[in-house]
C-alpha positions in Angstrom: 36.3 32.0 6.5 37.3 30.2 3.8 35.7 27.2 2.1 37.7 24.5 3.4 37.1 26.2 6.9 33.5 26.1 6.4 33.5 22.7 5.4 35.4 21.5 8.6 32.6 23.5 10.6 29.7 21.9 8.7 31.2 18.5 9.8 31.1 19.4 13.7 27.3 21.4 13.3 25.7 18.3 11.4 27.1 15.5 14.0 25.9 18.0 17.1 22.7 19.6 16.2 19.9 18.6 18.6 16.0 19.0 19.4 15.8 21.4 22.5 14.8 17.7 24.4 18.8 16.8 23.1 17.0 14.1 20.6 18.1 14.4 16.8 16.3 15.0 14.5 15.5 12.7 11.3 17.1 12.6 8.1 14.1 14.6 6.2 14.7 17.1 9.3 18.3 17.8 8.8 18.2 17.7 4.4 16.1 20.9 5.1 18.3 22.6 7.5 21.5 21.7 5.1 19.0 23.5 2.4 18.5 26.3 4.6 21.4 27.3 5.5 22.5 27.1 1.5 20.1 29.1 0.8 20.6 31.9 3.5 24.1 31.9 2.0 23.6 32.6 -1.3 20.8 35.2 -1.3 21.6 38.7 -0.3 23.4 40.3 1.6 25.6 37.7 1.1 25.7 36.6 -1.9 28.0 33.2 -2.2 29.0 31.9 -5.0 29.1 28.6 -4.1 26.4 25.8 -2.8 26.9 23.7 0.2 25.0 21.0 -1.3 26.4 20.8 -4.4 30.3 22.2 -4.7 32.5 19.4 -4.7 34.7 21.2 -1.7 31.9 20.4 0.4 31.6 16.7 -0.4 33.8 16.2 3.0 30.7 17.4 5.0 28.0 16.1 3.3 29.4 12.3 3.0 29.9 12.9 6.9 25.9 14.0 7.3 25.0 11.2 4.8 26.8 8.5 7.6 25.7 10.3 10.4 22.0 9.8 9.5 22.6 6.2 8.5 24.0 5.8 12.1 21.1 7.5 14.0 18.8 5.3 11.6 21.1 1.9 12.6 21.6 2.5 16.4 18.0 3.5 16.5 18.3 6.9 17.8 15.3 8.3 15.5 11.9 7.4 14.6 10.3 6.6 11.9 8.3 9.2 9.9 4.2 8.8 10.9 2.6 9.9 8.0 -1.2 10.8 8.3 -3.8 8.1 7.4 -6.9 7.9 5.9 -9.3 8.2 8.5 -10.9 4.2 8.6 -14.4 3.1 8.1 -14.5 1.7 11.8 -12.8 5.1 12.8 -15.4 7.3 11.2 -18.6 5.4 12.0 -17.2 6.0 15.9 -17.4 9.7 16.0 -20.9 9.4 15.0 -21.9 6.9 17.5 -20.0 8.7 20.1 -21.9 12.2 19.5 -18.2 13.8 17.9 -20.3 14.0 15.0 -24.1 13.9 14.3 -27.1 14.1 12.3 -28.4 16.8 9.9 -31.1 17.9 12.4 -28.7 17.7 15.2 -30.2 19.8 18.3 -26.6 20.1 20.1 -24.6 23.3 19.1 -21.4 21.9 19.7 -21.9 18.9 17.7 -23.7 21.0 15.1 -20.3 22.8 14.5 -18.4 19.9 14.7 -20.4 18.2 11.6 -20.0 20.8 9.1 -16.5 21.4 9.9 -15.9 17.6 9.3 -17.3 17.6 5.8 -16.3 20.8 4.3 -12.6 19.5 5.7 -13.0 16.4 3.9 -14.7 17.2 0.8 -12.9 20.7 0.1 -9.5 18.3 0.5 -7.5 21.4 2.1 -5.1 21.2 4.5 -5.9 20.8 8.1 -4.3 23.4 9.6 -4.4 26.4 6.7 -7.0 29.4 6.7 -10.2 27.8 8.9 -9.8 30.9 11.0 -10.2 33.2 8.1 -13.4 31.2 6.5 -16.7 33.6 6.5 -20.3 32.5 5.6 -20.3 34.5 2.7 -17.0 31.9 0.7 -19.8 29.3 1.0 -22.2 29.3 -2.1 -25.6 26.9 -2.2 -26.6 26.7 -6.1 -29.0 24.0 -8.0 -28.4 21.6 -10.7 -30.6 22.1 -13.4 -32.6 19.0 -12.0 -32.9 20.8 -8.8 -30.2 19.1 -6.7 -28.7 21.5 -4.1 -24.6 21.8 -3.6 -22.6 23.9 -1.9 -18.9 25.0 -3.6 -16.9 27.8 -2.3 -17.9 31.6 -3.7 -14.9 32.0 -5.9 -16.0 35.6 -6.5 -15.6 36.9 -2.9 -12.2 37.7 -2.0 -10.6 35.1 0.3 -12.5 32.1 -0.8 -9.2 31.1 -2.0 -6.4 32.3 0.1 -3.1 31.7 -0.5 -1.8 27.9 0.4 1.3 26.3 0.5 1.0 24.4 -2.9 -0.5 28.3 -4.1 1.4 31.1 -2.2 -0.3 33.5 -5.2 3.7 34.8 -6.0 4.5 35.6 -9.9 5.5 32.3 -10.6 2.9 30.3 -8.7 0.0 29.0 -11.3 -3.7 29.7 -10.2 -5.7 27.7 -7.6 -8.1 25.8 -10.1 -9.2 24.0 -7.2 -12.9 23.5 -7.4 -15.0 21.3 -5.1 -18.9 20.8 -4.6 -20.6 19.3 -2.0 -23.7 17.6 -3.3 -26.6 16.9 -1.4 -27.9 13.2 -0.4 -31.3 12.9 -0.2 -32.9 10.9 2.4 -29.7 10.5 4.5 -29.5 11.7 8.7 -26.0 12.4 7.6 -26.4 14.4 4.1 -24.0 17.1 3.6 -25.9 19.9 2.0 -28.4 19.9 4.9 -25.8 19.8 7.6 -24.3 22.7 6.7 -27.1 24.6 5.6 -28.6 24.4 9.0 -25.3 25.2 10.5 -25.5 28.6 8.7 -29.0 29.1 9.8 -27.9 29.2 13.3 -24.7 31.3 13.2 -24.4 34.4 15.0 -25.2 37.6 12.6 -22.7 40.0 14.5 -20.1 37.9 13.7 -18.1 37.5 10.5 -16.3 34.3 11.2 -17.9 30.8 9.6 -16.7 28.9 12.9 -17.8 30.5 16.0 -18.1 29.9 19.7 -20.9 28.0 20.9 -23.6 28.8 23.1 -23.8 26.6 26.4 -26.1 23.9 26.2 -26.8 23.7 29.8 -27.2 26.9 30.3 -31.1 27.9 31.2 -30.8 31.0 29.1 -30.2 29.0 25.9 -33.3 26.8 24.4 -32.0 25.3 20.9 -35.4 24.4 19.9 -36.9 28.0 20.3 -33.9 30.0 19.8 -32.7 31.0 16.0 -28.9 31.9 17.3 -27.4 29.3 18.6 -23.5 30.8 18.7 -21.5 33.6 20.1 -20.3 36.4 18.5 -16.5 35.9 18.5 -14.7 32.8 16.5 -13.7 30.0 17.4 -9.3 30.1 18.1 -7.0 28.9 15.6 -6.1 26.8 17.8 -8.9 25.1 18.7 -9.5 25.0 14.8 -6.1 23.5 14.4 -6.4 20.7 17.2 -10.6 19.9 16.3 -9.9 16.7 15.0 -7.4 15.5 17.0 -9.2 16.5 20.1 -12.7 14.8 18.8 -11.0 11.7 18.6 -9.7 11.7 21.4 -12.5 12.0 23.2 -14.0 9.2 20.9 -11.3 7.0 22.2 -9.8 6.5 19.2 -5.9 6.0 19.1 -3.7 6.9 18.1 -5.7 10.3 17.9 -6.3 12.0 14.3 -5.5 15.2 12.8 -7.1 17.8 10.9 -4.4 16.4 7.9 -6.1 13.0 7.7 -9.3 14.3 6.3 -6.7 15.1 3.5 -5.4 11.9 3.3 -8.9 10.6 3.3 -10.2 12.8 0.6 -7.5 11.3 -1.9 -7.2 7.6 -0.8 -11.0 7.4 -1.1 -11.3 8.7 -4.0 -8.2 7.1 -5.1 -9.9 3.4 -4.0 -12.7 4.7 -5.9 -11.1 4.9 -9.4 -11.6 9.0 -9.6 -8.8 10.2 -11.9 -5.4 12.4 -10.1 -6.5 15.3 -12.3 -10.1 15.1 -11.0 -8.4 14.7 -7.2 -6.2 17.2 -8.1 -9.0 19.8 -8.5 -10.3 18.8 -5.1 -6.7 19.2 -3.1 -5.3 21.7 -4.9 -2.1 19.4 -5.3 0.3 20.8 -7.9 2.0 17.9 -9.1 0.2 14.0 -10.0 3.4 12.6 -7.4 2.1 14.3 -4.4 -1.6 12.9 -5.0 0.0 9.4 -5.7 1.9 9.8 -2.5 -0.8 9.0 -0.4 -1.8 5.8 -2.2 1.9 4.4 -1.5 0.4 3.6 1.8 -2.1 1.3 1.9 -5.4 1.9 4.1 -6.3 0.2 7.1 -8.8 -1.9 5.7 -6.2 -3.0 2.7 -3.9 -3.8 5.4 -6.6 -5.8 7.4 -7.4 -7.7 3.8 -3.6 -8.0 3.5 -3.3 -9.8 6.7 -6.2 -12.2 6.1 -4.7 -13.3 3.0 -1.8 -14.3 4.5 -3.4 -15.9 7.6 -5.5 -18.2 4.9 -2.5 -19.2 3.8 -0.6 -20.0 6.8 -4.0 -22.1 8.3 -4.3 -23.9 5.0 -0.9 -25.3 5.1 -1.2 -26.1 9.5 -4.5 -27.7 8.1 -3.2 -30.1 5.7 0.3 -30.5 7.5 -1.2 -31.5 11.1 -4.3 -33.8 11.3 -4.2 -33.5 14.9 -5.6 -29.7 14.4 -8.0 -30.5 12.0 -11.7 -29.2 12.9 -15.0 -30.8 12.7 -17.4 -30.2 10.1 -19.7 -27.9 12.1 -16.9 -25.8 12.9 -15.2 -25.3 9.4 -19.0 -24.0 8.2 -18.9 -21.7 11.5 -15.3 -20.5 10.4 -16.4 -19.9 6.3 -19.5 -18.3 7.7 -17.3 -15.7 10.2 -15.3 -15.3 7.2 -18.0 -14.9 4.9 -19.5 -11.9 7.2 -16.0 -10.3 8.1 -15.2 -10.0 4.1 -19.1 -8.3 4.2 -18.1 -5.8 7.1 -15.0 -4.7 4.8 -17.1 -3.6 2.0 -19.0 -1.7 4.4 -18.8 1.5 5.7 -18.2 5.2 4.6 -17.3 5.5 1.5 -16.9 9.1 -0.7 -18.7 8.1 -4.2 -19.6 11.5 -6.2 -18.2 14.1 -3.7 -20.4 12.3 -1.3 -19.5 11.2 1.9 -22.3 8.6 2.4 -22.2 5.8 5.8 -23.6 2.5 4.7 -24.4 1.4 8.2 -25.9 4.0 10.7 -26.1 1.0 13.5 -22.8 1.0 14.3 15.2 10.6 25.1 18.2 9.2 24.1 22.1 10.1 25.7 23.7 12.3 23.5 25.6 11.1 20.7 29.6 12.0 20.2 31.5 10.8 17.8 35.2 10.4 18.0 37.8 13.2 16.8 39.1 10.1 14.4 35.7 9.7 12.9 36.1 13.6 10.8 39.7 12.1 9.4 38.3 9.0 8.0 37.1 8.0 4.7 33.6 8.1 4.9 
């Protein structure tokens, strides 16, 4: 097949190619399958010389995937890209008060997995969905300051506290995972990290090697968690059970849209983001490669700088029906009411869970389409 050929062929693939539900896929979706295929072309056995994305005789097909995109994006026949969010204040003080998450001295063995998983998610920054099946007891190290506060950090010495990720695929080229996290104790605090997890691994299952195991039934007669030391099975919890935890304690929380494992990610860096801690100091928590991909989260603002966002501009627009209309005006008594509400509601955004330190600390424990053909004219035209 010759170039020209090929060209003609890419046209017809990239205006046809469809989800298995006959819905297209987005632009992001199709740049990596154009990339793909390139490369599959020019490593062996084949070999090309040339470079679909690039080689001027394939301009023909990629101005026609460039105006096929812009057309799914026009008629709407796409969605927009979700990215994850930063788990909110309001969102996280809900798993707690639902019993998703508890205390340090939690007596519940479900919820005592649950906790631990949560803040080694959050704190160690790593992705959501990448090695929780392969964590041990052993990767988790709980060492002193030299004034005697406790921390946990992951055993760097044991092999697979630091698996390969996808920003560290541990190939030639790839530089080392300098990654290095520590959970530091809060003392006084229900909710304190270092405690948490240190009675989580007083309660795991010696037979078994795996950090995140089954556990034992609660309701079960045979099973007393005040009186007895194991409180788990011996055999892990599924990967994908590990993969879904988040998503699946929120919605059970009620929250929607659900969460994912990936927000505690995105929560780790806009917090600490919000918080003034430096990308190379985030960086050593994430394990991000590059200062972009850290800043890409903070292009998005949170939910609470949204909900500020919004007030702003409703103060503006009542100001102006205020001093435009006299027939809205309000008494006296009510405007003091209104600064008061106003007054507490800008106090309820500075509360909340905040991550100061490497700790995670709660301020307030209270509370399809038809499918799309394009005419034969549309590949002779000047796109």
């Amino acid at each position: 097949m010759s170039n020209e050929e090929l060209n003609e062929c890419l046209k017809c693939f990239y205006t046809s190619a469809t989800k298995k539900d006959r819905t297209y896929y987005r632009n992001t979706s199709m740049k990596s399958i154009r990339a793909a295929i390139d490369r599959f072309l020019r490593l062996p056995p084949h070999n090309k010389p040339f470079s679909i994305i690039s080689d001027a005789v394939f301009t023909g097909a990629n101005k026609v995937l460039d105006a096929f995109v812009k057309d799914l994006r026009r008629t709407g026949k796409v969605a927009e890209i979700v990215h994850k969010k930063a788990v909110s204040n309001d969102q996280n003080q809900r798993l707690f008060e639902s019993g998703e998450l508890g205390p340090a001295d939690s007596q519940n063995s479900a919820q005592m997995q649950r906790t631990p998983w949560f803040y080694l998610t959050l704190f160690f920054g790593g992705r959501g969905r990448e090695n929780q099946r392969q964590l041990t007891p052993g990767m988790l190290s709980l060492r002193k300051t030299p004034q005697g506060v406790k921390y946990f950090e992951l055993n760097r010495r044991q092999a697979g506290s630091l698996p390969s990720t996808k920003n560290h695929q541990g190939g030639l080229g790839d530089p080392e995972d300098k990654s290095d996290m520590k959970i530091f104790a809060v003392a006084g605090s229900q909710r304190c990290p270092v405690k948490t997890i240190k009675n989580y691994l007083d309660h795991l299952n010696p037979m078994s090697e795996a950090l995140f195991q089954k556990p034992r039934d609660d309701q079960s007669q045979k099973f007393c968690p005040a009186d007895d030391k194991v409180w788990y099975c011996n055999s892990p919890v599924g990967s994908s059970t590990l993969d879904n935890m988040l998503k699946n304690m929120s919605s059970r929380a009620g929250i929607e849209p659900h969460l994912t494992n990936h927000c505690l990610r995105a929560t780790a860096v806009t917090v600490l983001s919000d918080h003034n801690c430096e990308t190379r100091h985030i960086k050593s928590v994430t394990g991000h490669r590059s200062d972009q991909a850290v800043e890409s989260y903070n292009d998005r603002p949170s939910i609470e700088q949204q909900k500020k966002m919004s007030h702003v501009l409703s103060d503006f627009v009542s100001v102006g029906a205020t001093e435009a209309s006299p027939s809205t005006s309000v008494s006296v008594e009510d405007e003091k009411e209104n600064e008061c509400d106003g007054q507490q509601d800008r106090q309820a955004q500075s509360e909340g869970t905040v991550l100061v330190q490497n700790q995670f600390v709660s301020r307030t424990e209270v509370r399809q389409s038809e499918r799309r053909s394009f005419p034969q004219v549309f590949f002779n035209c000047n796109v």
